[in-house]
N, CA, C and O atoms as CSV, one atom per row, in Angstrom:
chain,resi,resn,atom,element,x,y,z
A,1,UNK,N,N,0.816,-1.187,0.000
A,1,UNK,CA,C,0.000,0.000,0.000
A,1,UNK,C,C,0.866,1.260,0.000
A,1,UNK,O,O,0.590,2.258,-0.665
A,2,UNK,N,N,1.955,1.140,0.809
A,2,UNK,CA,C,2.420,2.601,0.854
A,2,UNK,C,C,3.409,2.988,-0.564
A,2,UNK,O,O,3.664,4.088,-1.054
A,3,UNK,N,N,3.846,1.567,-0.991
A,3,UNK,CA,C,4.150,1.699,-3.001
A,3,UNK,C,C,3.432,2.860,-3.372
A,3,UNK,O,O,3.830,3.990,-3.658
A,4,UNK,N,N,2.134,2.297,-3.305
A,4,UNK,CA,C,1.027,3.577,-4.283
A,4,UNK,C,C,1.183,4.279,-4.004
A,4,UNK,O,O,1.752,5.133,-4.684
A,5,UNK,N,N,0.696,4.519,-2.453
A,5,UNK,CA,C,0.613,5.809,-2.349
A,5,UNK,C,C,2.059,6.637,-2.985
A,5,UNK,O,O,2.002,7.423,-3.931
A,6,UNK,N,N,3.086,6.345,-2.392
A,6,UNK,CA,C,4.607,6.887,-2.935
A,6,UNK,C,C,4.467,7.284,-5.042
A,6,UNK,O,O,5.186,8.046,-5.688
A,7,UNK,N,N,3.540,6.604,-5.444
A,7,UNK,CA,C,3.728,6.187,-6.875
A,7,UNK,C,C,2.473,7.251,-6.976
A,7,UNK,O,O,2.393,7.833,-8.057
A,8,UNK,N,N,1.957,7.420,-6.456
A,8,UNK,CA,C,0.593,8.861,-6.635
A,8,UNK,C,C,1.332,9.758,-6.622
A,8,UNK,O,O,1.690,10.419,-7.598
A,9,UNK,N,N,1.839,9.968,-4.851
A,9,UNK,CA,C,2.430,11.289,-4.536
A,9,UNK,C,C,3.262,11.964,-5.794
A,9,UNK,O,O,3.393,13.159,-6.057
A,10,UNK,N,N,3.825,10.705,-6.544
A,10,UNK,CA,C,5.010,11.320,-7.604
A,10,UNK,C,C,4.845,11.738,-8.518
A,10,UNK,O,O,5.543,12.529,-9.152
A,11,UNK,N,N,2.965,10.842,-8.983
A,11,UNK,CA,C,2.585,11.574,-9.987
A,11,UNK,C,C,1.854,12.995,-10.293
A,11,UNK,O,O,1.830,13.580,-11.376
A,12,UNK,N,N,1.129,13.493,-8.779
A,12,UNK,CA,C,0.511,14.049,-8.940
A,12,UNK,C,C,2.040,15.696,-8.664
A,12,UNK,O,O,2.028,16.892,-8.955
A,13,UNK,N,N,2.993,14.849,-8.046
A,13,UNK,CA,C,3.933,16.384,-8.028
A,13,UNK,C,C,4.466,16.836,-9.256
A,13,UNK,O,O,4.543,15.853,-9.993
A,14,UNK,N,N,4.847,17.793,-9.795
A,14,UNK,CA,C,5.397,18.420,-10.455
A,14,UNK,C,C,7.157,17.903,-10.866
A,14,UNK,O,O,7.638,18.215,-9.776
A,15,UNK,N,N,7.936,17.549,-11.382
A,15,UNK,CA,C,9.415,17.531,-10.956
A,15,UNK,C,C,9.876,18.651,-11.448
A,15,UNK,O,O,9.815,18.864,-12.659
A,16,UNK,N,N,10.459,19.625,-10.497
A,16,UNK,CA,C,10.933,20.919,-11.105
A,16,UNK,C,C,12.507,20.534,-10.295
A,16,UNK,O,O,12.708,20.137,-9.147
A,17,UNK,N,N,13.567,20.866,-11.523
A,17,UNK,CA,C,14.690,20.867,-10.719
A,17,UNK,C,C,14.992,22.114,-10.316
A,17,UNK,O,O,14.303,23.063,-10.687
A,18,UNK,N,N,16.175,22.286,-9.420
A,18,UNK,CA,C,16.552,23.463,-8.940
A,18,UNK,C,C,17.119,24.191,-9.482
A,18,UNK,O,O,17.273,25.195,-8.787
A,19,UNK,N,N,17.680,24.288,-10.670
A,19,UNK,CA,C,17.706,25.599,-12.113
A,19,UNK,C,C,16.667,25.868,-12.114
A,19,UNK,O,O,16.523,27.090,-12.081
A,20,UNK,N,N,15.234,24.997,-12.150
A,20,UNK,CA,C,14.581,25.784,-12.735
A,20,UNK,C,C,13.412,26.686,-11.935
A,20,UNK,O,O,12.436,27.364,-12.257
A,21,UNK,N,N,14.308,26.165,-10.318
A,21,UNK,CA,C,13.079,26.838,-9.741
A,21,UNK,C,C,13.927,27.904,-9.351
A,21,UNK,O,O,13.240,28.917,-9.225
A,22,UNK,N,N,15.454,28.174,-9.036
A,22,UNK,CA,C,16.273,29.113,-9.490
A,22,UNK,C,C,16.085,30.362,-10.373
A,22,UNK,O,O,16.245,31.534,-10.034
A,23,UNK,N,N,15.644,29.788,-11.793
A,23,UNK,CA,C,15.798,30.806,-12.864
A,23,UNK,C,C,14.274,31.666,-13.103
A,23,UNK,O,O,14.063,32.599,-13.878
A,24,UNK,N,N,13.185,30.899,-12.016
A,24,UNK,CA,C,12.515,31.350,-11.841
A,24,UNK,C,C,11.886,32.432,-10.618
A,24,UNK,O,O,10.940,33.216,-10.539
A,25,UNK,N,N,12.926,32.005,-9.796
A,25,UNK,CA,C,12.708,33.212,-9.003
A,25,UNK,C,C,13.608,34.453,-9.311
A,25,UNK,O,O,13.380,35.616,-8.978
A,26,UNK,N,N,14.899,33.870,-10.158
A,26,UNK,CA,C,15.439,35.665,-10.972
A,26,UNK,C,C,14.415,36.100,-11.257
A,26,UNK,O,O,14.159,37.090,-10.572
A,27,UNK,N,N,13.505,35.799,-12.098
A,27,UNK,CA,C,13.205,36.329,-13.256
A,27,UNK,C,C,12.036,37.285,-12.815
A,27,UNK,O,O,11.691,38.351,-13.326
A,28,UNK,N,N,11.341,36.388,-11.356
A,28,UNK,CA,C,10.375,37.510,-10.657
A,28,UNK,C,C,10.739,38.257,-9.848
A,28,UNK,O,O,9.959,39.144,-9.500
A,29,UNK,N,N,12.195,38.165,-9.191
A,29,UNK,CA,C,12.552,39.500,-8.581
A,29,UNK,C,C,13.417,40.509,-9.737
A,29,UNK,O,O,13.597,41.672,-9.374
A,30,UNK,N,N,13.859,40.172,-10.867
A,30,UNK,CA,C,13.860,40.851,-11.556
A,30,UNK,C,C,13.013,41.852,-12.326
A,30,UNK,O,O,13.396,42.949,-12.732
A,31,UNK,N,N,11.604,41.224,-12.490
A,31,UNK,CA,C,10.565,41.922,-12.949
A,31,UNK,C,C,10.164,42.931,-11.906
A,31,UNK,O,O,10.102,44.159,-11.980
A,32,UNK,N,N,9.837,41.870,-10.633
A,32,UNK,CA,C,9.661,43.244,-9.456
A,32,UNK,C,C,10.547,44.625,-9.323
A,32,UNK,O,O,10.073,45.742,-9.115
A,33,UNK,N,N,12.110,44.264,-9.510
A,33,UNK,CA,C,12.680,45.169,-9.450
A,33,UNK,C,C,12.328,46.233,-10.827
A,33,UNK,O,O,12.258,47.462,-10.778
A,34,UNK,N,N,12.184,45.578,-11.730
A,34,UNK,CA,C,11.704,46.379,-12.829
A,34,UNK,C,C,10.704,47.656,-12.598
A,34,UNK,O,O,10.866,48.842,-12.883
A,35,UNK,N,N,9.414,46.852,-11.864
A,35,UNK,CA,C,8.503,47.356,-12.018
A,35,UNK,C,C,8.632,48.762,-10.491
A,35,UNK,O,O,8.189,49.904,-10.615
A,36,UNK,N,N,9.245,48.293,-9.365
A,36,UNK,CA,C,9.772,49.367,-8.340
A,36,UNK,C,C,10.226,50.479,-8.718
A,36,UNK,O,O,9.914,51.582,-8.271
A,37,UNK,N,N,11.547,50.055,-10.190
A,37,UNK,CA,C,11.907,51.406,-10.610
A,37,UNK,C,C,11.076,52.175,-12.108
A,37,UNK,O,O,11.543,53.178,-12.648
A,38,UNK,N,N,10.409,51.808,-12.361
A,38,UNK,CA,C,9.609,51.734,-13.014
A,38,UNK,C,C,9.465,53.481,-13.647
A,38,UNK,O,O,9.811,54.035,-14.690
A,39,UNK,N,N,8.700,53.968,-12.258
A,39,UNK,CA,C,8.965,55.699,-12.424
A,39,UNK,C,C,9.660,56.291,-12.502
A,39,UNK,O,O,9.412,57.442,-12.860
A,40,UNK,N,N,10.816,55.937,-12.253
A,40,UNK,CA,C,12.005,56.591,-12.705
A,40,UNK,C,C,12.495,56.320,-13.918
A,40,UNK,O,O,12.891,57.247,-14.625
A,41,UNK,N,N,12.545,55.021,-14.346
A,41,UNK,CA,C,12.495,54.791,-15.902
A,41,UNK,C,C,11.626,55.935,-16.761
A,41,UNK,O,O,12.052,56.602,-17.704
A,42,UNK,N,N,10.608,55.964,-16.311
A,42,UNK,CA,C,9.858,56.897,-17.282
A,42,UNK,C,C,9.955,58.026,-17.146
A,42,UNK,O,O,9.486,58.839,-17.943
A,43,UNK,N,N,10.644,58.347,-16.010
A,43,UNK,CA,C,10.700,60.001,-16.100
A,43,UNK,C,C,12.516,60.286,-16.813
A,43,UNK,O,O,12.867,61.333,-17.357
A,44,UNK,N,N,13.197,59.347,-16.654
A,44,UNK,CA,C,14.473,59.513,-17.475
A,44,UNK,C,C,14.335,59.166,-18.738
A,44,UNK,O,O,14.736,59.927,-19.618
A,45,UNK,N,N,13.670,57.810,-19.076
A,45,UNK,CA,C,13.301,58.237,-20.646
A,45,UNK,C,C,12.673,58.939,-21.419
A,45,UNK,O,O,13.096,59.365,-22.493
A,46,UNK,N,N,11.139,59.207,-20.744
A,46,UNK,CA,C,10.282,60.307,-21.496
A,46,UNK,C,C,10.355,61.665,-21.032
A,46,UNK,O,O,9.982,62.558,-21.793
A,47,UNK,N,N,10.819,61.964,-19.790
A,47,UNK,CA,C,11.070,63.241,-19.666
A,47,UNK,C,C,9.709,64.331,-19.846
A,47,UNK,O,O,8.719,64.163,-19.133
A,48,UNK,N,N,9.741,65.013,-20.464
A,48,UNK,CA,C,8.723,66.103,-20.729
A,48,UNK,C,C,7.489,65.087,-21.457
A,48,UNK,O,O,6.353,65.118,-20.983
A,49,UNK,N,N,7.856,64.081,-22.789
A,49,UNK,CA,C,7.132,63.790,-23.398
A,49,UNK,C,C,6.168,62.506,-22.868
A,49,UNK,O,O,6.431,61.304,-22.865
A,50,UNK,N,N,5.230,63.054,-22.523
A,50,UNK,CA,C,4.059,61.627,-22.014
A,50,UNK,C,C,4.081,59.993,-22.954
A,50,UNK,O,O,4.102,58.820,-22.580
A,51,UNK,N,N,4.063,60.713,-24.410
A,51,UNK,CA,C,4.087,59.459,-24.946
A,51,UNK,C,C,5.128,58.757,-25.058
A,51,UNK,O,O,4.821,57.578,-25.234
A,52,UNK,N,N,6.617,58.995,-25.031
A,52,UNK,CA,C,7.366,58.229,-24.520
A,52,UNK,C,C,7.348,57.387,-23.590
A,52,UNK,O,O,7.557,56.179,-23.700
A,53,UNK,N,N,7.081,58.020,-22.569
A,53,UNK,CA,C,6.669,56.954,-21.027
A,53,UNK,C,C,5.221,56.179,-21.076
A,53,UNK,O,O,4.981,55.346,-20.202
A,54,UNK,N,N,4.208,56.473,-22.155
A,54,UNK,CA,C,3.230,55.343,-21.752
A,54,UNK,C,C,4.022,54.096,-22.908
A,54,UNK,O,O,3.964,52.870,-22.813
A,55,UNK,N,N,4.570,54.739,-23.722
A,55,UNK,CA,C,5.333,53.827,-24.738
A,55,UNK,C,C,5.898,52.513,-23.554
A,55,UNK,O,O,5.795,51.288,-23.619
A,56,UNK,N,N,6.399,53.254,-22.700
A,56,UNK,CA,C,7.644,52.607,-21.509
A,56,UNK,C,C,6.746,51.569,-21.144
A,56,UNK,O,O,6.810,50.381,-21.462
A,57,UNK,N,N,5.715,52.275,-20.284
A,57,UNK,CA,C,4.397,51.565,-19.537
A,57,UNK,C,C,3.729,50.140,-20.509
A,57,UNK,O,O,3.374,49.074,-20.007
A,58,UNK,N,N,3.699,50.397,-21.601
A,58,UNK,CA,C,2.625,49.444,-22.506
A,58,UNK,C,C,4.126,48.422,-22.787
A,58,UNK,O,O,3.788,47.242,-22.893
A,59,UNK,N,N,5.314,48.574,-22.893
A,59,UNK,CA,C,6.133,47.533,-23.414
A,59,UNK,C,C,6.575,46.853,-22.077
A,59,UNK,O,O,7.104,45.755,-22.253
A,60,UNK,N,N,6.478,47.251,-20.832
A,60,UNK,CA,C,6.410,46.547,-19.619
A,60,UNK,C,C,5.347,45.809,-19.476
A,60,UNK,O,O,5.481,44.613,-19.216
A,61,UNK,N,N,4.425,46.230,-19.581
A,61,UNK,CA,C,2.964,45.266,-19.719
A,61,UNK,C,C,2.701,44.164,-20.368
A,61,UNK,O,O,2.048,43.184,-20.008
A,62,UNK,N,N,3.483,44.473,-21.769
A,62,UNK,CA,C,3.396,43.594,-22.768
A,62,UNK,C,C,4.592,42.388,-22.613
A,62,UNK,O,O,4.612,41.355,-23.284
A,63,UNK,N,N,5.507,42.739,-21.650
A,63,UNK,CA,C,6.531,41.954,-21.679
A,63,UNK,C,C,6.193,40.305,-20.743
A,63,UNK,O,O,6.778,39.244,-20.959
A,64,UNK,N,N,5.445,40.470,-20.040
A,64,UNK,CA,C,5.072,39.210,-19.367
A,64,UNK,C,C,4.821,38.026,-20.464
A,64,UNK,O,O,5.482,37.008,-20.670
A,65,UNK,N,N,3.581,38.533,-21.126
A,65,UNK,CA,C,2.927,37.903,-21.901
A,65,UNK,C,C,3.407,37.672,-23.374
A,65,UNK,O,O,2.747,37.001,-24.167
A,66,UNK,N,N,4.791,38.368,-23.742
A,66,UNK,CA,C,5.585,37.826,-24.487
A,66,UNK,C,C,6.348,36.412,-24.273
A,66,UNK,O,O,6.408,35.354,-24.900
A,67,UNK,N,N,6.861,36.889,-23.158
A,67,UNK,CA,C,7.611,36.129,-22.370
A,67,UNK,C,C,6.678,34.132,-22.252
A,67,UNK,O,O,7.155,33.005,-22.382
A,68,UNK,N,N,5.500,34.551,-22.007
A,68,UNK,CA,C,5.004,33.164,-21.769
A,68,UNK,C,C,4.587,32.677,-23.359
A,68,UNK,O,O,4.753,31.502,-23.689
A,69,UNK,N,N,4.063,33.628,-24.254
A,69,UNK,CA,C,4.244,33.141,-25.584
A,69,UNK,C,C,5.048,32.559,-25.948
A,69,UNK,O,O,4.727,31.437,-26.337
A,70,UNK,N,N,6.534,32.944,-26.045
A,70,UNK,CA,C,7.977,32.355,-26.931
A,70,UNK,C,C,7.766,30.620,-25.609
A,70,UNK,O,O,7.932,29.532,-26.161
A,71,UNK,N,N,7.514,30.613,-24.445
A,71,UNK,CA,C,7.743,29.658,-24.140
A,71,UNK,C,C,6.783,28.586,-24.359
A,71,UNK,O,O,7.081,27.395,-24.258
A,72,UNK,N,N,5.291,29.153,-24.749
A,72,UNK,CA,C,4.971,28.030,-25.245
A,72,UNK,C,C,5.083,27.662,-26.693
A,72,UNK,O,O,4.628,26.671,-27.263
A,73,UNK,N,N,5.708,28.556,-27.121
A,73,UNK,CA,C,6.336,28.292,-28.724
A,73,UNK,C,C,6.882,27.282,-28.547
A,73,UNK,O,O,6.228,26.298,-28.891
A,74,UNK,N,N,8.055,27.058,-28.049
A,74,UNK,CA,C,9.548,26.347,-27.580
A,74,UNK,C,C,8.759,25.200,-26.698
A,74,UNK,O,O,9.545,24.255,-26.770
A,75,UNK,N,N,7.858,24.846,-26.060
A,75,UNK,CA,C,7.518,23.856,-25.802
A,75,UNK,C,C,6.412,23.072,-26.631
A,75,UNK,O,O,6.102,21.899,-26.420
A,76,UNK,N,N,6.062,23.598,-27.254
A,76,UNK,CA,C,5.272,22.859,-28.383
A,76,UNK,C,C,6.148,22.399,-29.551
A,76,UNK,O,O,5.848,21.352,-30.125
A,77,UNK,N,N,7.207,23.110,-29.938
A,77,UNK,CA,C,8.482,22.783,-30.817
A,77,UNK,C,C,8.533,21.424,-30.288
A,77,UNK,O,O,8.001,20.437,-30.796
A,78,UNK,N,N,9.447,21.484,-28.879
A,78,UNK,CA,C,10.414,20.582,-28.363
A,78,UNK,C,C,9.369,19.276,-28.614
A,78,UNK,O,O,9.872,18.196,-28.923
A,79,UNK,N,N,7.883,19.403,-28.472
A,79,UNK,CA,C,6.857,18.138,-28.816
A,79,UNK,C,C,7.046,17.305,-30.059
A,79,UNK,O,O,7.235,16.095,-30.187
A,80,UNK,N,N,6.943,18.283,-30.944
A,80,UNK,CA,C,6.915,17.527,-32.139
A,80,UNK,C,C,8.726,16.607,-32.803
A,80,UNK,O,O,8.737,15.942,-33.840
């Protein structure tokens, strides 16, 4: 009995190695840090001009969801 159970537990976990749970917490304190300095980014790049800085604002926004695109690109690749 305790086989199974051991043979559940394994299936129902995830196996993430430690690169990758590593490269995943860069990547969200990196974004956080991103997003902390965020206003200052936009006031050194756009300066006077507003649309520069929502420019800033909309390609930060957009960057998450790039980000999970290319990876399910690259994992649907690696399928076939």
């Amino acid at each position: 009995m305790s086989e199974d159970k051991k043979s559940e537990d394994e299936a129902m976990s995830p196996a993430y190695s430690r690169s990758t749970l590593l490269v995943a917490a860069a990547l969200f304190i990196g974004f956080c840090l991103l997003l902390f300095f965020l206003p200052q980014i936009m006031l050194a790049i756009g300066g006077d001009n507003s649309w520069v800085a929502g420019s800033v604002i909309g390609a930060v926004l957009i960057l998450p969801f790039v980000g999970f695109w290319l990876r399910g690109r690259s994992r649907r690749k690696g399928q076939n």
